[in-house]
C-alpha positions as CSV (number, residue, x, y, z in Angstrom):
1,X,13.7,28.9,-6.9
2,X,10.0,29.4,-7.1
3,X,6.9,29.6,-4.7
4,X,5.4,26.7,-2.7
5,X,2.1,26.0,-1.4
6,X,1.2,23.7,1.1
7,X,-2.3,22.8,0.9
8,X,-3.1,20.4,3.3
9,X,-5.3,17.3,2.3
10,X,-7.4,19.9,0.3
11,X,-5.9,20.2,-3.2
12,X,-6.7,23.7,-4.3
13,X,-5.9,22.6,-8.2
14,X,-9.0,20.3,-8.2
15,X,-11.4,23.0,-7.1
16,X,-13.8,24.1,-9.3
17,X,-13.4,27.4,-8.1
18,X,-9.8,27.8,-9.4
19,X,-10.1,28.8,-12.7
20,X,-6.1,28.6,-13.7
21,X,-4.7,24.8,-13.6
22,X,-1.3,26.7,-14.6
23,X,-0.6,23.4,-16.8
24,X,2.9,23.3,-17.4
25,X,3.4,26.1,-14.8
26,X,3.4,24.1,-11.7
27,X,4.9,20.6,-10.1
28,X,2.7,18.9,-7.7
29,X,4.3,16.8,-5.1
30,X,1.8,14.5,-2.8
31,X,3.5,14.6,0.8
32,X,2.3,11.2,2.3
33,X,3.0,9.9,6.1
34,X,6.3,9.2,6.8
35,X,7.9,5.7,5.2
36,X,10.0,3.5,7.9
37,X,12.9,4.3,6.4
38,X,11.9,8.1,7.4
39,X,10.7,7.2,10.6
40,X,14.1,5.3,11.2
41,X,16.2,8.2,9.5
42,X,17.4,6.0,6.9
43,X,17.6,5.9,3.3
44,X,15.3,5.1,0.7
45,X,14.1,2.0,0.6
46,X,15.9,0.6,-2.8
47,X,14.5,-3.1,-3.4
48,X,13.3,-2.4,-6.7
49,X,16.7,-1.1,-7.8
50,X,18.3,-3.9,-6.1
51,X,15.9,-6.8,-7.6
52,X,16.1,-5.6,-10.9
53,X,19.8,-5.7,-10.9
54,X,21.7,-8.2,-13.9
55,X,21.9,-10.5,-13.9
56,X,20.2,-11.0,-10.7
57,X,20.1,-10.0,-7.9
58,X,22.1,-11.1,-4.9
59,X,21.6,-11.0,-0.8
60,X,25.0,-9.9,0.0
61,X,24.1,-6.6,-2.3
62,X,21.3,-6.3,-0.1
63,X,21.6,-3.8,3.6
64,X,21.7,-6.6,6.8
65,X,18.2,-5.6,8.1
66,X,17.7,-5.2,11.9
67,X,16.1,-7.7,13.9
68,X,12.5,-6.7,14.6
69,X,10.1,-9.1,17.0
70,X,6.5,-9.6,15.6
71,X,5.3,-7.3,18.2
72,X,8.0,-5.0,17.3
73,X,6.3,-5.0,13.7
74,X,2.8,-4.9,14.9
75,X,3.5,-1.7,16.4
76,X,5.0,0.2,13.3
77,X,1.8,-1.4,11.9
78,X,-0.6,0.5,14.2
79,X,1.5,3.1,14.7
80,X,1.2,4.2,11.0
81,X,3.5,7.6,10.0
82,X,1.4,10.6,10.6
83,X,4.2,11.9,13.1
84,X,2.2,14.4,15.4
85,X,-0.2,11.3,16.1
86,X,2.5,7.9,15.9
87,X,3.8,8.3,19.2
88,X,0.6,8.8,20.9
89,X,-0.8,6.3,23.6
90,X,-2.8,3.4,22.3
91,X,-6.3,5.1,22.9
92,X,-4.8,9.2,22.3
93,X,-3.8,8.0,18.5
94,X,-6.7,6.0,17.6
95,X,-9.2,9.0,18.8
96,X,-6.7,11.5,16.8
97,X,-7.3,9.1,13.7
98,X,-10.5,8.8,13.9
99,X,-10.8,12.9,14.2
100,X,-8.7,13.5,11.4
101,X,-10.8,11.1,9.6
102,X,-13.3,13.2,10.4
103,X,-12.6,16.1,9.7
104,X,-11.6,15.2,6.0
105,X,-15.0,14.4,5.6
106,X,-16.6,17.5,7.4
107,X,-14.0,19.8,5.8
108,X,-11.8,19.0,2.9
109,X,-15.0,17.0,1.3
110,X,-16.9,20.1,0.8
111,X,-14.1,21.6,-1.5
112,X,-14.7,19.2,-4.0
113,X,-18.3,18.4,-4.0
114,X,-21.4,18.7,-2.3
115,X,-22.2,15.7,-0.3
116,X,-26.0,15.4,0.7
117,X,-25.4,13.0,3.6
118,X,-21.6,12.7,5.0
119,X,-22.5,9.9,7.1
120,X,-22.7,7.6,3.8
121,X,-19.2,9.1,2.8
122,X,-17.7,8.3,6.7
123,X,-19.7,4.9,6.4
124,X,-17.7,4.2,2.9
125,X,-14.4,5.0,4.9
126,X,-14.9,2.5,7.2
127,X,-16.1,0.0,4.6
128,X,-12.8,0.6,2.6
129,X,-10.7,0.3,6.1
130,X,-12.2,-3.3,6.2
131,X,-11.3,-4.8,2.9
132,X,-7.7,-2.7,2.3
133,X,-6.4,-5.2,0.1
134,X,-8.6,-6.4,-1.0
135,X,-10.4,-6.5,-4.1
136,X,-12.9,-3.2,-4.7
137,X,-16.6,-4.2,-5.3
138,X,-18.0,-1.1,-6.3
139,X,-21.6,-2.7,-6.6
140,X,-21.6,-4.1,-3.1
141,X,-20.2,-1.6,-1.4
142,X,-23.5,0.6,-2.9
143,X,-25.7,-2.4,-1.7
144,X,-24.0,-1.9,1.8
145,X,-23.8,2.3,2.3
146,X,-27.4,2.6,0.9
147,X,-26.7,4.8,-2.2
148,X,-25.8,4.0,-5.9
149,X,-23.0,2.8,-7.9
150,X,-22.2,6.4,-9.9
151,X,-22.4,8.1,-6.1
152,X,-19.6,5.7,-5.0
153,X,-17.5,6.7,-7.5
154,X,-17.4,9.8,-7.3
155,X,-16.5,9.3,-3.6
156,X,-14.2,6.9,-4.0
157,X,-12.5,9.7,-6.7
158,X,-12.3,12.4,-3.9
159,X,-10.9,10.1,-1.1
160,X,-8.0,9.4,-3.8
161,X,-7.9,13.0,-4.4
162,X,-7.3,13.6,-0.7
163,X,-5.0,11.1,-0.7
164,X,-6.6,9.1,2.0
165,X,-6.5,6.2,-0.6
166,X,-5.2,4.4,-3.7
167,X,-6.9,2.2,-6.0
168,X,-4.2,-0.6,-7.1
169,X,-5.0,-1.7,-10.4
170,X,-4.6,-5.2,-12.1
171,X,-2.0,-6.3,-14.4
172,X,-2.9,-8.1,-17.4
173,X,-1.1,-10.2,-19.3
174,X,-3.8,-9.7,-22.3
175,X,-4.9,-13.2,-22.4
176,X,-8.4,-12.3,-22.4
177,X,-10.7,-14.2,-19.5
178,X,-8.1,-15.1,-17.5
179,X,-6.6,-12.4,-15.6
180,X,-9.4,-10.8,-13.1
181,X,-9.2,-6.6,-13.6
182,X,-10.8,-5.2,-10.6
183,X,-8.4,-3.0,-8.8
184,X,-7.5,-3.5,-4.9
185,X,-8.3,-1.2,-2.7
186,X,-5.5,0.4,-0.2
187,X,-5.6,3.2,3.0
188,X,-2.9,5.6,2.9
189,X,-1.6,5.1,5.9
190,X,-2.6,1.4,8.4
191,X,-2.3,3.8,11.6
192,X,-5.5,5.3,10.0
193,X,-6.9,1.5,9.2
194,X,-6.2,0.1,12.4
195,X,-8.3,3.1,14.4
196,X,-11.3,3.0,12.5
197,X,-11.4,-0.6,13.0
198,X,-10.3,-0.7,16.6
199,X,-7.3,-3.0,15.6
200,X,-4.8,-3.5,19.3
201,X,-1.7,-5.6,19.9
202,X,-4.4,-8.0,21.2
203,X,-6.0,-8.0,18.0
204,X,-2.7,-9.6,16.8
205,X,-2.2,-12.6,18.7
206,X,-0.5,-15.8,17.8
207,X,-4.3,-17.4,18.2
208,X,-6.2,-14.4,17.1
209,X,-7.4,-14.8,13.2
210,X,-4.2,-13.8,10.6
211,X,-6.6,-12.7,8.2
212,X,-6.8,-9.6,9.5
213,X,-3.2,-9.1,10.5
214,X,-2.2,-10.4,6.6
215,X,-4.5,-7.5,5.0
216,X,-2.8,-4.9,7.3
217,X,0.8,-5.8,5.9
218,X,0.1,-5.9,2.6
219,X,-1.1,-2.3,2.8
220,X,1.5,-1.3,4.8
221,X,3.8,-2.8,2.5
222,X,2.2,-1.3,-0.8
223,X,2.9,2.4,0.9
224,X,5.9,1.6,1.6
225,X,6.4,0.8,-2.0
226,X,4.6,3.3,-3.5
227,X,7.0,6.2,-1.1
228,X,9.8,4.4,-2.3
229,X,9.1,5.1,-6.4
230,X,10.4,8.3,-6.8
231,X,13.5,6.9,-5.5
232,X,14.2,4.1,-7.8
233,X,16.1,4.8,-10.7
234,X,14.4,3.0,-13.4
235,X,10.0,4.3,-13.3
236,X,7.8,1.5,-12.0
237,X,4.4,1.0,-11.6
238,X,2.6,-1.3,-9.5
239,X,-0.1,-3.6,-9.9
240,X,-1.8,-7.0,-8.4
241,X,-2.4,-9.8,-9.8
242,X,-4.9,-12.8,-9.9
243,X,-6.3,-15.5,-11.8
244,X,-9.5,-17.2,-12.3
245,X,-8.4,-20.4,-10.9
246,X,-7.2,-18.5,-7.6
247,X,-3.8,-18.0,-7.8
248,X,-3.2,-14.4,-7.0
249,X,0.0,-12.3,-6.4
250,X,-0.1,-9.6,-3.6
251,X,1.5,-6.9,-5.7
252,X,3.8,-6.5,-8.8
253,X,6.0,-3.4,-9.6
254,X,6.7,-3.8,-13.0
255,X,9.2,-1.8,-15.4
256,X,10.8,-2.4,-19.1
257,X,10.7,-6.2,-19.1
258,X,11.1,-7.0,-15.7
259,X,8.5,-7.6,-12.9
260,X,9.1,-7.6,-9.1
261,X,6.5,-9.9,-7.4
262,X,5.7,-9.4,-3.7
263,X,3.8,-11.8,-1.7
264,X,3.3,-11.5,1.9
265,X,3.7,-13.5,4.8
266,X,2.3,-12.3,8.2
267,X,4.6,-14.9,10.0
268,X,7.7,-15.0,11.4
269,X,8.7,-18.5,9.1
270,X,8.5,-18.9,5.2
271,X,8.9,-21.9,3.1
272,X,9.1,-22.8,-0.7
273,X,5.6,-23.1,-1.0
274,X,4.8,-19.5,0.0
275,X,6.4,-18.6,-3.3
276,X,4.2,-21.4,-5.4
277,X,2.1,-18.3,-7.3
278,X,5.5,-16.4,-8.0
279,X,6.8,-19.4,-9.4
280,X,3.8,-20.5,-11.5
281,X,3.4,-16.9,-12.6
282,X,7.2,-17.0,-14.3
283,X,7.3,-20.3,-15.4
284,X,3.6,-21.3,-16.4
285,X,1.8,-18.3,-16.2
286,X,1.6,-14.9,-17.8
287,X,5.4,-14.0,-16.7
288,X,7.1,-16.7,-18.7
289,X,8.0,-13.8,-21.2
290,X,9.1,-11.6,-18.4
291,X,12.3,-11.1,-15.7
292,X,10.4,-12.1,-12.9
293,X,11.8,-11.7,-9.5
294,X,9.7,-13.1,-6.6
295,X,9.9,-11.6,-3.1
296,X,8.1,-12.6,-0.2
297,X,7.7,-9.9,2.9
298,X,7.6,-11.9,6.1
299,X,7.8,-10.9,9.7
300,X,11.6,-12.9,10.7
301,X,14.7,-11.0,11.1
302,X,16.4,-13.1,8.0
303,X,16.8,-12.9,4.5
304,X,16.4,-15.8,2.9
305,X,16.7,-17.2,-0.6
306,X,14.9,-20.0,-2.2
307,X,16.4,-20.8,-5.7
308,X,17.3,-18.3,-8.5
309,X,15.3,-14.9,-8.1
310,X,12.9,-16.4,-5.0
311,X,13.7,-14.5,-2.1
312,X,12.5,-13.2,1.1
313,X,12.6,-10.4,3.1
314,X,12.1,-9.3,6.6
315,X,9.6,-6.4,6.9
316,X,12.7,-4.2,7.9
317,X,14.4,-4.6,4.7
318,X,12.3,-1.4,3.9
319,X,14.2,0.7,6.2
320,X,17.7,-1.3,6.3
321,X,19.1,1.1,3.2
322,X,21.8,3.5,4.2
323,X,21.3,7.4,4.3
324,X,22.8,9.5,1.1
């Protein structure tokens, strides 16, 4: 029942030119690349629903992920889940990235507003591909591009209307001057990251800087996430989370009382101490009024827990859920 349109990146609703926003009329449904668990044919990924469970939660409730090597994961990584482009050669998908990149900014742009000079625009794309996840700095990134703060904005508005990226915003916990509130900054998609930085299998190795490699999972790992809301069967939101005296958390889904921490870990090993932010945040910080469950997203092929409600989780727990 009813009529569909499929629109492309363009969204015709935010047009000026349509005069109609048929409020109340219409559903809009943002198609993003595919999740693993899509590109594995599998089901949802579930972890909220399964973290959040009373009264708490349990590994044997959990799917048996699949083993994955690192350089298995590294390639989902690059690989990203636009599916005409995924299975590409190396070279073929980063120039098909980098075009469809492109043409967003040639095309699509232009149906929102009128950009003077779209190199600034494709120069702010590439300045976003190199801090996803990281915090945004509007101010600097100005400094950087050449044009001011208000222009930013409004670019950084229509790339999230494109849905080329999300802005992640901070939880507070309302104790004023203590919780930092800029928002982080995430690509839709790391296939798209890892082309317009040039990012390889060699850019990866075990000796090679895990900066780099660390940023690339937590965005990968925030999409997944963020595919995996509509899904769940309580609504979440998601967040991140740091404080002034450095202790940060990657990402925190939050819903009712509870709050699902994720930290990441771009490493085949994990100990107790990867989880010391999860565990200050529940029992000193901000969360001690809160359910908090603390997961943290490593590359192994084992889940693991550490105590009551510290757990973690191979990347492949995203697509370990059965079909329905």
């Amino acid at each position: 029942m009813g009529q569909f349109i499929l629109t492309g990146s363009s969204n015709v609703f935010t047009n000026a030119h349509v005069a109609d926003s048929l409020a109340g009329r219409v559903q809009t449904l943002t198609m993003l690349p595919l999740s693993g668990a899509e590109v594995q044919r599998k089901g949802p990924a579930r972890i909220l629903d399964w973290a959040s469970r009373t009264p708490e939660p349990l590994l044997r409730d959990l799917p048996k992920p699949e083993p994955v090597s690192r350089n298995g994961y590294i390639q989902e990584l690059l690989a990203g889940g636009y599916p005409e482009i995924r299975n590409l050669p190396d070279r073929s998908r980063q120039r098909r990235y980098r075009d469809y990149v492109d043409t967003i900014v040639e095309r699509d742009v232009a149906d929102l507003i009128k950009v003077r000079k779209s190199d600034a625009m494709r120069r702010l794309i590439d300045q976003i591909a190199a801090r996803t996840a990281n915090e945004l700095n509007v101010q600097e990134m100005g400094s950087i591009i050449g044009v001011q703060r208000p222009t930013i904005e409004t670019y950084l508005d229509v790339l999230t209307k494109l849905s080329l990226m999300s802005r992640l915003p901070a939880w507070t916990s309302g104790e004023a001057g203590r919780d930092i509130r800029q928002p982080k900054v995430h690509l839709v998609d790391t296939g798209i990251v890892a082309a317009l930085r040039n990012l390889t299998s060699e850019s990866f190795l075990a000796d090679a800087n895990p900066a780099a490699l660390g940023g690339v999972l937590e965005t990968f790992v925030h999409n997944e996430l963020l595919k995996s809301l509509p899904h769940q069967q309580s609504h979440w939101r998601l967040y991140h989370w740091r404080h002034q005296r450095g202790r940060e958390i990657d990402i925190l889904a939050e819903t009712n009382r509870t709050i699902v921490g994720f930290e990441m870990k771009a490493s085949s090993n994990v100990d107790l101490n990867d989880f010391r932010h999860l565990q200050w945040f529940r029992t000193d910080g901000p969360g001690s009024a809160w359910n908090v469950i603390g997961i943290v997203v490593y590359l192994g092929d084992r889940p693991l827990t550490f105590g009551s409600k510290l757990f973690a989780l191979p990347l492949s727990s995203f697509w370990s859920f059965a079909a329905d």
